[in-house]
C-alpha positions as CSV (number, residue, x, y, z in Angstrom):
1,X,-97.9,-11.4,-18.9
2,X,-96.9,-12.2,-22.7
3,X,-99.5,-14.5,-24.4
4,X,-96.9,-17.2,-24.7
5,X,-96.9,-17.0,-20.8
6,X,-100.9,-17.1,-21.0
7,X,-100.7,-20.3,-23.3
8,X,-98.2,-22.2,-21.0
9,X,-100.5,-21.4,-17.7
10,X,-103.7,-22.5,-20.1
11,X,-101.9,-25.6,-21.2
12,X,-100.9,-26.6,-17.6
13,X,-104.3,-26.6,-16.2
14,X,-106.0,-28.1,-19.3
15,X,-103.7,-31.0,-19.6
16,X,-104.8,-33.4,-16.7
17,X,-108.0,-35.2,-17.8
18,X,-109.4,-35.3,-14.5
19,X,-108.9,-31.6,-13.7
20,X,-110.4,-31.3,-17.3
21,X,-113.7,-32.8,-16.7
22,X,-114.0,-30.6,-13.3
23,X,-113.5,-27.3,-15.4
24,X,-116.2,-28.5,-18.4
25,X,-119.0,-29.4,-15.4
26,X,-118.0,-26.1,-13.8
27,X,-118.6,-24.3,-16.9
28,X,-121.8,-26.4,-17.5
29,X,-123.1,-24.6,-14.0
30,X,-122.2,-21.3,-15.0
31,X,-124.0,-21.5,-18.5
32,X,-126.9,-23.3,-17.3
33,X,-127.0,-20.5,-14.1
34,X,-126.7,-17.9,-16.8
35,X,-129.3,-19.3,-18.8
36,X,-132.1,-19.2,-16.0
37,X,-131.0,-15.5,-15.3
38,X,-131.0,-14.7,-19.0
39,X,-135.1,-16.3,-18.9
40,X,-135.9,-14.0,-15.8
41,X,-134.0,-10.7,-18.2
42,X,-136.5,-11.7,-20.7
43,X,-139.6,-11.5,-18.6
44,X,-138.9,-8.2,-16.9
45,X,-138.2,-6.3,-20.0
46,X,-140.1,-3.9,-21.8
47,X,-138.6,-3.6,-24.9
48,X,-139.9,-6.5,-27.1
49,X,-136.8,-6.5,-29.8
50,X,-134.4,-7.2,-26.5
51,X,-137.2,-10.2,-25.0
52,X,-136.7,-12.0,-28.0
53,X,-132.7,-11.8,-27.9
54,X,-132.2,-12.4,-24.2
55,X,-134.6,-16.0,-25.2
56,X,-132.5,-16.6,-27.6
57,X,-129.2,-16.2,-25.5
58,X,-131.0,-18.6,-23.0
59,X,-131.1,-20.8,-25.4
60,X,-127.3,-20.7,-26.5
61,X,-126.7,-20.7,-22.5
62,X,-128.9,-24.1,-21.9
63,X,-127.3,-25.8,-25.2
64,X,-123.4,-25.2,-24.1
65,X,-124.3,-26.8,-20.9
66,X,-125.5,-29.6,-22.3
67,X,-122.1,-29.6,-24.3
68,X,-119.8,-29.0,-21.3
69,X,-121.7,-31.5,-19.3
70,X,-121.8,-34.1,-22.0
71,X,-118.1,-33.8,-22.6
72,X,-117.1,-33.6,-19.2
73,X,-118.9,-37.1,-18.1
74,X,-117.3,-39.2,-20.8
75,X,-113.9,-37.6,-19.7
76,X,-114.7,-39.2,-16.3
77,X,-115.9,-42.4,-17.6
78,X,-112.8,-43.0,-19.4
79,X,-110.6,-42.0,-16.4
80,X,-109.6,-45.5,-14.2
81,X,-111.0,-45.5,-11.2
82,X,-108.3,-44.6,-9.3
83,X,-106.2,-41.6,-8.9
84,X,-106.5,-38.8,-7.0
85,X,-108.5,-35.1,-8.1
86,X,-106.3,-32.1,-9.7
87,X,-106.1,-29.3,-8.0
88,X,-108.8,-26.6,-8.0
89,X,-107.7,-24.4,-10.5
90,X,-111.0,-22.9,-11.7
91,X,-110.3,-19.7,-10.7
92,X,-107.1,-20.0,-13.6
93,X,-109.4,-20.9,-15.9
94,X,-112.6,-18.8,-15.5
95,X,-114.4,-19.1,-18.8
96,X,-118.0,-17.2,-19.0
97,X,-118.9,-16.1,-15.4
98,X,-122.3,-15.7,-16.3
99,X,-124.6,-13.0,-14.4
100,X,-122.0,-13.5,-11.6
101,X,-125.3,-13.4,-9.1
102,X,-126.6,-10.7,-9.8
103,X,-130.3,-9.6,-9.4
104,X,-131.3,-9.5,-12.7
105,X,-134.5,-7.4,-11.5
106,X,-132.6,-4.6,-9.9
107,X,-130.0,-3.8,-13.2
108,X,-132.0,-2.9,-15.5
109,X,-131.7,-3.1,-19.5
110,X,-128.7,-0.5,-20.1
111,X,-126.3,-2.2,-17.0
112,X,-127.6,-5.6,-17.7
113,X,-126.4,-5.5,-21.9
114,X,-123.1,-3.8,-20.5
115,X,-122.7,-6.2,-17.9
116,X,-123.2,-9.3,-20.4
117,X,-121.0,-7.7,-23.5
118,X,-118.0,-7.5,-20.8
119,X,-118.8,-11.3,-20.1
120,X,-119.0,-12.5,-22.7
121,X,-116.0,-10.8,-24.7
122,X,-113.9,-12.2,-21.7
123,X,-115.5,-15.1,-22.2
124,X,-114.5,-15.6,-26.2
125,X,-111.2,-14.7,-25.2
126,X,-110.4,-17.4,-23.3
127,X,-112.4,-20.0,-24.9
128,X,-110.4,-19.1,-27.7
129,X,-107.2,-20.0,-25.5
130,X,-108.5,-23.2,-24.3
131,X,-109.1,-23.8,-28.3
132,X,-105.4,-23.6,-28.5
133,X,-104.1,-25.4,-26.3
134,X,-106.0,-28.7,-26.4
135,X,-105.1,-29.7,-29.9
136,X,-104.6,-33.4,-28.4
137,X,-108.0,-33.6,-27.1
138,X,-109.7,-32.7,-30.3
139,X,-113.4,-33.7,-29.0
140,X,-112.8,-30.9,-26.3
141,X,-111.1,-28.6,-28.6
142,X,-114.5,-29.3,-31.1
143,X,-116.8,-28.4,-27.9
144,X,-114.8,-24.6,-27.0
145,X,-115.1,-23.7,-31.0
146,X,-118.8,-24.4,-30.8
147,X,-119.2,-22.3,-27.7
148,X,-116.8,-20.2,-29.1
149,X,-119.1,-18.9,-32.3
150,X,-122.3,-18.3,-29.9
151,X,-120.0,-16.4,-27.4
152,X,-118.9,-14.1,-30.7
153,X,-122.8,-13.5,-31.3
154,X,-123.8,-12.7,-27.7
155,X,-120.8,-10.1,-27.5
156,X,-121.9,-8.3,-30.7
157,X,-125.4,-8.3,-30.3
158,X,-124.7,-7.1,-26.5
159,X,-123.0,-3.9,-27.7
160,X,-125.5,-3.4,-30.6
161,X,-128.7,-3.0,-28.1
162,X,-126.6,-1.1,-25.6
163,X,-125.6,1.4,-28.4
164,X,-129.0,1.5,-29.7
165,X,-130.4,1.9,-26.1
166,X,-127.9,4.5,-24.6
167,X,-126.1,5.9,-27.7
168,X,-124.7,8.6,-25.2
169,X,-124.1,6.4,-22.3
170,X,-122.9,3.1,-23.9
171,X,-119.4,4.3,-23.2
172,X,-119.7,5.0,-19.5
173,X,-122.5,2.0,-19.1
174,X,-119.4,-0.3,-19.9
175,X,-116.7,1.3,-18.2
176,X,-119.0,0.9,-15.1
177,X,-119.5,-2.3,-15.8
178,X,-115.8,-3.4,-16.7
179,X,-114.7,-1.7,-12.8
180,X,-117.6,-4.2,-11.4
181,X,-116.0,-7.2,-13.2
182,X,-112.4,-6.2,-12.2
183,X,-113.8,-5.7,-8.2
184,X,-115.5,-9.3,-8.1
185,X,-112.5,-10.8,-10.1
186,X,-110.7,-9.2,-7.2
187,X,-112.8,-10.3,-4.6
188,X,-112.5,-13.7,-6.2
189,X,-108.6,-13.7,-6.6
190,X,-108.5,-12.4,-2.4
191,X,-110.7,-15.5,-1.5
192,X,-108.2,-18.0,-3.6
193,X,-104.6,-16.2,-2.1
194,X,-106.6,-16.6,1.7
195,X,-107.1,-19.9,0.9
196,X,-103.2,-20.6,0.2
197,X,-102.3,-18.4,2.7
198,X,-104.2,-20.2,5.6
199,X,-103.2,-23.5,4.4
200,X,-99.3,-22.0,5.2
201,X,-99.6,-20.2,8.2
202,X,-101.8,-23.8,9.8
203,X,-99.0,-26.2,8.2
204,X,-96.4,-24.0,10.0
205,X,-98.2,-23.6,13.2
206,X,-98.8,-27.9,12.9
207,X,-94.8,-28.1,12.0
208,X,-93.0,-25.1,13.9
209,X,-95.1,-24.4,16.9
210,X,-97.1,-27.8,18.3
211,X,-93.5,-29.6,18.7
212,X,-92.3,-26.5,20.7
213,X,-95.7,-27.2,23.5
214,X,-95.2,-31.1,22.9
215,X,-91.9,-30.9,24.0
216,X,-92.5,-28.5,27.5
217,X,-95.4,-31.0,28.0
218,X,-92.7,-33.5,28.0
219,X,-89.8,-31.9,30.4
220,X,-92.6,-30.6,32.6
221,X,-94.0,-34.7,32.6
222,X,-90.4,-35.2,33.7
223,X,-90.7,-33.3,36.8
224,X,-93.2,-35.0,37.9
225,X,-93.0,-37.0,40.6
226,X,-94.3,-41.1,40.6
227,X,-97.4,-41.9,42.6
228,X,-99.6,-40.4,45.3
229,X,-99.1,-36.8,46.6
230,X,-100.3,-35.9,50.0
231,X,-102.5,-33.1,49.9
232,X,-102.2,-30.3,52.7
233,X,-104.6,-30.4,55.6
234,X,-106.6,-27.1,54.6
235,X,-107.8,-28.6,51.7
236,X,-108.9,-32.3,52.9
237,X,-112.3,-30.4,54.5
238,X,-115.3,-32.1,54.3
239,X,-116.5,-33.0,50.9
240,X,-120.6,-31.7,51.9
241,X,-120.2,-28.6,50.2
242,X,-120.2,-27.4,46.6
243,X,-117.1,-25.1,47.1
């Protein structure tokens, strides 16, 4: 996909208010999530030089969710009151996915930097996309290029302690991390196209196959005969039995 392809797909999903403010509280979860995870990396590891990063990564985390979430709410407070929600197009739009769940206990400080490096590169990426595509809503445009510095420290300082950590096994730790990304942004893409998918096969089966049983229901109604039917003499017995 050429970028000029990226920037049109960016552009569409950016450019509905509404559907704006949805993605900017979304991303206020994620950073706020991350930040809590990045306070739990900080407690569990030894290494005092990588406690005192991971704090301050919180920190970043905690302050861009106050920024998406403060720019998100006035977007909805100057939308009228009426009009129906955008389509849920996070999933085009990912920004930083965080920890992505992950048991920050059971990675360790080698996964964990390779994990967050991946992450947050990705992230800058596409914060630097959203950057250019929302010149006409410069206030949100102003928010991304904030994030957008931080996200540029956490992916260099990531690398840095990884290297320093694993000089020998920096390279593999982020290849195994990159194949980890691309199986959840699989899992995630799977979950979206059986979403779409079931939504077609039940709108068919609603349009193509309940008028085909409404109308046998109707020609067998036909048949029918008016009023009372006799019914045959071995099955008027005496009604003092269950059977």
């Amino acid at each position: 996909m050429t970028p000029s392809v990226f920037s049109l797909v960016h552009w569409l999903v950016w450019r509905d208010p509404r559907r704006r403010a949805e993605n900017l509280l979304r991303f206020a979860e994620v950073e706020a999530d991350g930040g809590r995870d990045l306070v739990r990396a900080a407690e569990v590891t030894t290494d005092p030089n990588l406690r005192k990063l991971f704090l301050k990564h919180a920190l970043d985390e905690q302050r861009h969710a106050d920024l998406f979430r403060g720019r998100g709410l006035a977007l909805i407070r100057a939308l009228p009151r009426e009009g129906a929600a955008g389509i849920q197009a996070d999933w085009m739009t990912p920004g930083e996915r965080g920890l992505d769940d992950l048991r920050v206990e059971d990675e360790g400080d080698e996964k964990l930097l390779a994990f967050l490096h991946l992450s947050e590169k990705s992230a800058a990426k596409d914060f630097a996309n959203y950057v250019a595509v929302l010149g006409a809503d410069r206030p949100t445009q102003e928010v991304f290029e904030k994030v957008l510095h931080d996200e540029t420290f956490h992916m260099t300082y990531t690398k840095k302690e990884l290297e320093r950590m694993a000089p020998r096994r920096a390279g593999w730790r982020i290849w195994s991390a990159r194949l980890r990304r691309f199986w959840k942004a699989y899992l995630r893409l799977a979950s979206a196209l059986a979403g779409v998918f079931g939504f077609i096969v039940l709108t068919a089966q609603y349009l193509l196959v309940l008028p085909v049983f409404a109308w046998q229901a109707k020609r067998a109604e036909r048949r029918e005969g008016v009023g009372w039917r006799p019914i045959a003499p071995e099955r008027n017995g005496s009604a003092d039995r269950q059977y």
